[in-house]
C-alpha positions, -999 to +999 in steps of 0.1 A: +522+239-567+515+203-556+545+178-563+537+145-568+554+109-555+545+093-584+561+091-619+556+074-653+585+049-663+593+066-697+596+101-673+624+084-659+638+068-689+665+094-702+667+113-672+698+130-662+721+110-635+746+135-618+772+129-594+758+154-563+786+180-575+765+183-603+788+165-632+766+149-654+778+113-655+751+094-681+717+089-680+685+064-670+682+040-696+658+017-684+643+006-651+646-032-637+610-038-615+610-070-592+579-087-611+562-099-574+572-072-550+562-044-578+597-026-564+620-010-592+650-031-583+679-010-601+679+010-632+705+007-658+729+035-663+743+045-696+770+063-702+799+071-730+798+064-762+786+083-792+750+086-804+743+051-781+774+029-800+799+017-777+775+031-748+783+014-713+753+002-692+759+003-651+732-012-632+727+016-599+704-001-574+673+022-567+677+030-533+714+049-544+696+073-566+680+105-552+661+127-575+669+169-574+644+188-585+664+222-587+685+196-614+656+179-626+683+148-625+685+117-603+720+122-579+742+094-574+777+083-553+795+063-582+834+069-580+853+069-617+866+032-602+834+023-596+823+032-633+853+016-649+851-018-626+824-038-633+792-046-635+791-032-665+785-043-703+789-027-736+756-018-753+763-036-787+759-069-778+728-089-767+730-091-729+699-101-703+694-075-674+670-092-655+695-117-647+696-115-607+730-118-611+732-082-620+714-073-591+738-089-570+767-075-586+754-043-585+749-045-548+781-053-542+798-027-559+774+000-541+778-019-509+743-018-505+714-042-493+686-057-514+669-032-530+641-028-511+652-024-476 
């Protein structure tokens, strides 16, 4: 069977994020694309909460995500700190993700370089 590099947005949207012991830890809720480079910058993380109220959103910066295919879920390094420190925000209010502030923030938690190097 051929595997393929390539995968539609809304694929991604939903998917499964796991800590690499295998916890399930939330899932993709949306995917932040730099508009010039065409490079998915981060995706948003949500997590807790029931039925999406009182969700949190963690943005997880592209390049810390690795996707498992014996999980079919994308694997990430996030320590419990990490998800109760932020940058994070509370899905029930109005809140603007492409603010490249987020980015930055996000960087900094991971300890991670611009997203596309």
């Amino acid at each position: 069977m051929m595997t393929r590099n390539l995968i539609a947005s809304d694929r991604v949207e939903g998917a499964a994020v796991c800590r690499s012991s295998g916890e399930k830890i939330g899932t993709i809720e949306r995917l932040m694309i730099d508009k010039h480079s065409g490079q998915v910058a981060y995706a948003v993380l949500s997590f807790g909460g029931l039925l999406h109220f009182g969700a949190k959103h963690f943005p997880v910066p592209w390049a810390s995500l690795s996707y498992n295919a014996v999980r079919k879920a994308y694997e990430v390094d996030i320590t419990e700190e990490q998800l109760r420190n932020p940058p994070l925000f509370v899905g029930d209010h109005e809140f603007d993700w492409g603010d490249l502030s987020r980015e930055i923030a996000a960087r900094n938690v991971h300890r991670t370089n611009h997203y596309w190097e």
